[in-house]
C-alpha positions, -999 to 999 in steps of 0.1 A, spaced: -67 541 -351 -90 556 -327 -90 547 -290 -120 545 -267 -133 539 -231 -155 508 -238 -178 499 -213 -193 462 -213 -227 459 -192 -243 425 -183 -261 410 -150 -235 385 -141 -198 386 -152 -167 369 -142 -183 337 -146 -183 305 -167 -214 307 -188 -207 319 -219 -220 352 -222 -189 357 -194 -166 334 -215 -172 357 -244 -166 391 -228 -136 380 -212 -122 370 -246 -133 404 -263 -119 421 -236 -82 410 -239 -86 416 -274 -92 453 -273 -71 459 -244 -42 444 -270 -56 473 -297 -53 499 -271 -89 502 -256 -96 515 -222 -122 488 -206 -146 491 -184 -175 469 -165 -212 471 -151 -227 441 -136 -253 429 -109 -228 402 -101 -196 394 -102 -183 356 -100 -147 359 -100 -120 396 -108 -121 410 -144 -89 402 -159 -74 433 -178 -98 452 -159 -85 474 -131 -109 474 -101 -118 509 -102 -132 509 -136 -160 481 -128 -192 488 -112 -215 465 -93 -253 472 -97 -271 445 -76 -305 457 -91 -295 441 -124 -286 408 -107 -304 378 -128 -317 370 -93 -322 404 -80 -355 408 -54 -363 428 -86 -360 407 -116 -379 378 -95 -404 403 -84 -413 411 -123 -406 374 -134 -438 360 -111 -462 389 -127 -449 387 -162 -435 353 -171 -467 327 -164 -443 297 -165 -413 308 -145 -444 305 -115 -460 276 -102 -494 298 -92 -492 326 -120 -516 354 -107 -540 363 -131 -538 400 -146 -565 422 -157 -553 447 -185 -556 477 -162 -530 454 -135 -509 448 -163 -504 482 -172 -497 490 -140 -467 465 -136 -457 478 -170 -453 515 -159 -438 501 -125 -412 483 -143 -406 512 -164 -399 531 -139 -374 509 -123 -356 506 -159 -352 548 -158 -342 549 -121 -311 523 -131 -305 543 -164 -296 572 -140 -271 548 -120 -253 540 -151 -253 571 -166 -235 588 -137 -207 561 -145 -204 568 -178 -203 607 -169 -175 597 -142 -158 574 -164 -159 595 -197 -172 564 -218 -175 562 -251 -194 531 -262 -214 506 -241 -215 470 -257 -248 454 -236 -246 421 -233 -277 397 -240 -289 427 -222 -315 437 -250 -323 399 -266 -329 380 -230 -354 393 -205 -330 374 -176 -324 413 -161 -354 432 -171 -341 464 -156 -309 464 -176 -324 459 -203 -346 491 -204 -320 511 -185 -296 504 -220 -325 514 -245 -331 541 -221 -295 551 -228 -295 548 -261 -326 560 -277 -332 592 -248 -291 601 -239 -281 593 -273 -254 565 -262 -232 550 -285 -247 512 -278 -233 479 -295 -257 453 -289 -239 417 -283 -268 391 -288 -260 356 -279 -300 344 -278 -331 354 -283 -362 357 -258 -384 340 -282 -366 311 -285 -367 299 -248 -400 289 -235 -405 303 -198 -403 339 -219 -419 331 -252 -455 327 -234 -456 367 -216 -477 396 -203 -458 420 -218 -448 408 -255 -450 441 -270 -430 461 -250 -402 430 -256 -408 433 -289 -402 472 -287 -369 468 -267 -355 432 -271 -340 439 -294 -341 475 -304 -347 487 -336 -337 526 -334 -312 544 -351 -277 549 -341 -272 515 -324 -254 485 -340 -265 449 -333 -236 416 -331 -249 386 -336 -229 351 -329 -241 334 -361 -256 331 -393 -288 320 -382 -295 348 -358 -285 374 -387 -311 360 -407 -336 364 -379 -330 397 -372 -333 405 -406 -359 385 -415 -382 394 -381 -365 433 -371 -353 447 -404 -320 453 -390 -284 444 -406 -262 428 -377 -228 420 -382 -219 386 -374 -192 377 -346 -188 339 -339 -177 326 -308 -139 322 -308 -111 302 -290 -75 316 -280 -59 292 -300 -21 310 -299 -22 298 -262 -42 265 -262 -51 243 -229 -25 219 -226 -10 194 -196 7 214 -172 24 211 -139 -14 222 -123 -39 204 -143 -18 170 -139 -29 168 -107 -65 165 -118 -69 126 -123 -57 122 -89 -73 147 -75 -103 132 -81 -97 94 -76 -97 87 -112 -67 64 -125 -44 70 -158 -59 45 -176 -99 58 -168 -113 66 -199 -131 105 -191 -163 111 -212 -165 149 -202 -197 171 -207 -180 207 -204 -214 225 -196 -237 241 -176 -267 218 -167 -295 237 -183 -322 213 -204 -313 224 -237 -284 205 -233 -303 177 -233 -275 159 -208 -297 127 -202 -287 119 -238 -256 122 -231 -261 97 -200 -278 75 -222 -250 77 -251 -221 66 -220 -248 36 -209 -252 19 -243 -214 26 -249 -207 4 -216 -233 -20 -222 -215 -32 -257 -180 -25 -245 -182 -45 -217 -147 -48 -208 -142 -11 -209 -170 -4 -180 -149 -1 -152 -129 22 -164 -157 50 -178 -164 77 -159 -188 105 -170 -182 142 -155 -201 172 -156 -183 203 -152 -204 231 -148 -233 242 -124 -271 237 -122 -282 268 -149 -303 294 -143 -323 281 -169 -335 251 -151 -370 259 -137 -370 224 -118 -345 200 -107 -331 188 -137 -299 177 -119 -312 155 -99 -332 137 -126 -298 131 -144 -280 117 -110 -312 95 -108 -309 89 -147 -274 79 -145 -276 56 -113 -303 41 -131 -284 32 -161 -251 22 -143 -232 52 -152 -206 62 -129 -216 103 -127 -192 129 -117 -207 163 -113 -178 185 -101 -191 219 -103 -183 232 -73 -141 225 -82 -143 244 -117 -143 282 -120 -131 308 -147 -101 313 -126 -74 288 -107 -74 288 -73 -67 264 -46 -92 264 -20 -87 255 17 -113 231 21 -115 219 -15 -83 218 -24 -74 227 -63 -104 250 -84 -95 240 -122 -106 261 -145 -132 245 -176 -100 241 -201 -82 221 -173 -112 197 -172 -113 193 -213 -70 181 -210 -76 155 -190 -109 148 -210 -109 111 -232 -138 120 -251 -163 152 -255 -199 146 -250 -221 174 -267 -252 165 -276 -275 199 -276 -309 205 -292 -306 241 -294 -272 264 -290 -266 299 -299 -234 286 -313 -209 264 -293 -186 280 -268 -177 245 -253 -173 230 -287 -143 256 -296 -128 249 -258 -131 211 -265 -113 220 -303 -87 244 -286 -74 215 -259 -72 189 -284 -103 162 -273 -123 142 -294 -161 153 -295 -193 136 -297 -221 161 -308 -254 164 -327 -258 181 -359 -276 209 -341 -291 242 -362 -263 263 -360 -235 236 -358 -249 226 -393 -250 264 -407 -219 279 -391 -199 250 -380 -197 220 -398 -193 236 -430 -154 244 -418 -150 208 -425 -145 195 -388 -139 158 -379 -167 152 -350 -185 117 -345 -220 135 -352 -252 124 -344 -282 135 -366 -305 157 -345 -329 126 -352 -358 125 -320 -381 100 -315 -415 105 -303 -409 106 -272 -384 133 -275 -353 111 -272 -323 111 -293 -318 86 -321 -284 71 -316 -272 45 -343 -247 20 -336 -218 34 -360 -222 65 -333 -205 37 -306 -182 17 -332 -162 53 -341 -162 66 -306 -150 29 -296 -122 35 -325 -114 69 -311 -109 60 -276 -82 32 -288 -67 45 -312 -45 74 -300 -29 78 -339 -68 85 -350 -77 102 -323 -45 130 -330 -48 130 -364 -88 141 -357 -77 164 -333 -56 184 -351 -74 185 -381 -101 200 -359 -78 224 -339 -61 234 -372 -97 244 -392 -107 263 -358 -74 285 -356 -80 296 -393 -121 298 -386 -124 313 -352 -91 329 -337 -85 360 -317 -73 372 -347 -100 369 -371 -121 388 -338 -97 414 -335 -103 422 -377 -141 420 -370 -139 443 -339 -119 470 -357 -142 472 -386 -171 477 -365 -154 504 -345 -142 520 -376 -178 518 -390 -192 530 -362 -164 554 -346 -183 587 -361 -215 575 -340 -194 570 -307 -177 602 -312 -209 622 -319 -221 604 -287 -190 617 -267 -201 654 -275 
């Protein structure tokens, strides 16, 4: 089997999104075949585990936030500006070339890594399918139509299917790069629908990758994590709905807020004791305050709202002003109940995490959860992605009976959720990713080595 220097490249790593979540995961599994790894990122959140220090770069110009990127966002992007300036075709040209530009003068930066670091492959990362880095994402076609680069491209989304990019100034030159279409590159998509799409809209065959779960070392209650119910005021017998995301508005978290109101309003007795938490911080997604019209949402309804963002991170820590930093799996075991209600996901990285510590999950029947997911045969309490017209979620009232059975009914609740953690494990293991990253390498090993000379 051969070995190579991999190289991942992405503007933000070490995080808890789950473009980060994902690289982490495909890191430690080609480290455990025998890969050298390296990094390139415009930001790091937190140290690359299995990654020694010296083999990752920082490149602030591909930061999402970079004075760069916002720079190009305001002229290109009409929505991602409250005052869009308006472009003739000659300006537009000009930004176009000026961006360019920019794109080459990174290429240059990462291709002296490459050089230094004798890589083999570069796997970009959402780099080529969202605009969120602009410069990245030239700088890796740059690399691999014009230097010949072995590239993988790891898509997680598309630019199409998010509105501040859909609606552009520069649609062609996305379409000519996002993603690319040139020989001698390989595409990885993260489910079933997104193949399709790239078949159906850029010819191309991708090979599929789901997200997966380490489910030979699951989250479980340990000496740490015990600590977090008192940590954070909350008694044994406090029944947790947990949302384990970000707060971006595809996740459509005032549904969620309205799901844990109409739950208290019939179970009156239970009230006290419901607490709903929000793990993760404000996305870089959100174009306006969505947060705070959730906080206002829940007060509102009467539902006790927990956002403890700034206490979760990809990594344990303890903090001298905050005291313990949990990681996302060390919210989920000391989770009641998973609320996951999402009109649109790429696939489900906080589903699997929810699976993989054992919770029970509330969720809608979302696209890919009904193509890619629920097909396994997984015992959720789901909730028909059924909107009114005013955009809100349907719920029924079986939706509150079976999460009402769930909560008190610990022999249900187990049974559930190790049905569910058993189907994952089989479905979407480190082990079926380590299979699916050896055949691409194999498959595409002559490339990388023809790259290398």
């Amino acid at each position: 089997m051969d070995k190579f220097n991999i190289c991942f490249i992405s503007g933000k790593l070490g995080d808890v999104d789950g473009v980060s979540l994902e690289v982490d995961k495909w890191i430690e599994v080609l480290v455990g075949m025998g890969h050298e790894i390296f990094t390139i990122a415009g930001a790091y959140s937190s140290s690359i585990k299995h990654v020694k220090q010296e083999n990752c770069l920082e490149l602030g110009q591909i930061r999402f936030d970079s004075n760069e990127q916002k720079y190009f966002e305001k002229l290109v992007f009409p929505h991602m500006s409250k005052h869009p300036p308006h472009l003739s075709i000659d300006r537009k040209e000009v930004i176009l070339d000026e961006l360019v530009e920019k794109g080459s003068e990174v290429a240059s930066l990462i291709y002296d890594f490459i050089q230094q670091k004798e890589i083999d492959v570069l796997i970009g990362e959402n780099t080529n399918a969202m605009p969120m880095s602009l410069l990245v994402g030239i700088a890796v076609h740059n690399l691999a139509t014009e230097k010949r680069m072995a590239v993988i491209f790891h898509h997680h989304d598309f630019w199409w299917e998010r509105s501040r990019f859909s609606h552009n100034h520069i649609e062609a030159f996305l379409n000519q790069i996002m993603p690319p279409v040139d020989l001698g590159v390989e595409h990885v998509v993260i489910s079933s629908y997104a193949e399709h799409i790239l078949r159906s809209i850029k010819r191309v065959n991708p090979h599929v990758i789901h997200n997966c779960e380490d489910f030979e070392h699951p989250p479980v209650r340990d000496e740490y994590n015990s600590h977090f119910r008192e940590d954070f005021g909350f008694k044994e017998d406090d029944l947790l709905f947990v949302q384990p995301t970000r707060v971006v508005p595809r996740k459509r978290i005032e549904d969620s807020v309205e799901l844990v109101a109409r739950y208290i309003e019939k179970y009156k007795d239970e009230a006290s004791r419901v607490h709903f938490l929000i793990s993760l911080y404000e996305g870089d997604e959100t174009a306006h305050d969505y947060l705070s019209e959730i906080q206002t949402l829940a007060e509102r309804k009467g539902v006790k709202l927990h956002f403890i963002a700034d206490r979760v991170e990809s990594l344990r820590r303890d903090d001298k002003k905050l005291g313990r930093i949990y990681t996302n799996r060390d919210v989920l075991v000391n989770a009641d109940i998973v609320t996951y209600l999402p009109v649109w996901e790429g696939f489900g990285n906080a589903l699997l995490e929810a699976v993989a510590a054992r919770v029970p999950i509330v969720t809608t029947t979302y696209l890919v959860y009904k193509t890619d997911i629920k097909m396994c045969g997984f015992r959720n309490i789901e909730i028909r992605d059924n909107y009114n017209r005013n955009g809100e979620l349907v719920f029924e009232e079986k939706n509150l009976t079976d999460m009402n059975r769930v909560l008190n009914n610990r022999a249900l609740s187990d049974e559930m959720t190790e049905e569910n953690y058993n189907i994952a494990a089989r479905e979407f293991s480190f082990s079926m990713l380590k299979k699916k990253l050896q055949s691409i390498l194999d498959e595409y090993g002559d490339e990388i080595k023809a790259s290398g000379k």
